[in-house]
C-alpha positions in Angstrom: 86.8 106.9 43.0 88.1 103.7 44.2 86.8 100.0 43.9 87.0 97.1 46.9 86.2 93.8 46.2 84.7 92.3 49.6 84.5 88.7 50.0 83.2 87.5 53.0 83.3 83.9 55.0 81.2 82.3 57.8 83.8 80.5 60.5 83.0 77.3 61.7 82.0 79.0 65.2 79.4 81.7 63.2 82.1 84.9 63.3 82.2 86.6 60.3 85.8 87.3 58.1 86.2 89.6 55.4 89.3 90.2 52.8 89.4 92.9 50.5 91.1 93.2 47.1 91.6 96.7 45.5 90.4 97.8 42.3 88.4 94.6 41.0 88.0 94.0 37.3 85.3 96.1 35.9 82.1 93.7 35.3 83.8 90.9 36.9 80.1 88.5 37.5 79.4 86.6 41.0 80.2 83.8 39.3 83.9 84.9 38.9 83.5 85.3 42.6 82.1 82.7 43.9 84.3 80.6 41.9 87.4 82.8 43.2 86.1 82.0 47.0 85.6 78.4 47.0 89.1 77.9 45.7 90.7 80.0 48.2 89.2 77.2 50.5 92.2 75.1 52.0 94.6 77.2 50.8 94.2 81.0 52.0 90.9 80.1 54.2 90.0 77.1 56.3 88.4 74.3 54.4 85.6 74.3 57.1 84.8 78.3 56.2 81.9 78.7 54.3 81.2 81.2 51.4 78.7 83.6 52.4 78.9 87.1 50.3 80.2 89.2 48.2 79.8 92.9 47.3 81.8 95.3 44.9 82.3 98.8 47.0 82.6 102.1 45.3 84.7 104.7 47.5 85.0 108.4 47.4 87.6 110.1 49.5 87.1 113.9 50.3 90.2 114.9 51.9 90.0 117.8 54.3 93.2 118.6 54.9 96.5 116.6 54.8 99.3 119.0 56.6 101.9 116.5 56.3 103.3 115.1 53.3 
């Protein structure tokens, strides 16, 4: 099972931008996150991008088949 950090941004036209980081600290609080977002802010985001969620996503891949390796 695999963990995605999803942090997501309202743009000053209303569209909707996501990034993901893999693999998250375990118990990392919103907090943490928020705090994370609004310094990313002017330097990885437009300063005019809003914070608007956040959401830890658990992932389980069940690979059929994989003929090429």
């Amino acid at each position: 099972m695999a963990k995605r950090l999803i942090m997501s941004f309202i743009t000053s036209d209303g569209r909707s931008r996501n990034f993901q980081l893999q693999d998250p600290i375990d118990g990392i609080s919103a907090t943490d996150v928020q705090n994370l977002m609004n310094s990313m802010k002017g330097v990885i985001v437009p300063s005019d991008w809003q914070v608007d969620r956040a959401a830890v996503v658990d992932t389980t891949t069940n690979e059929l088949f994989n003929l090429v390796e």
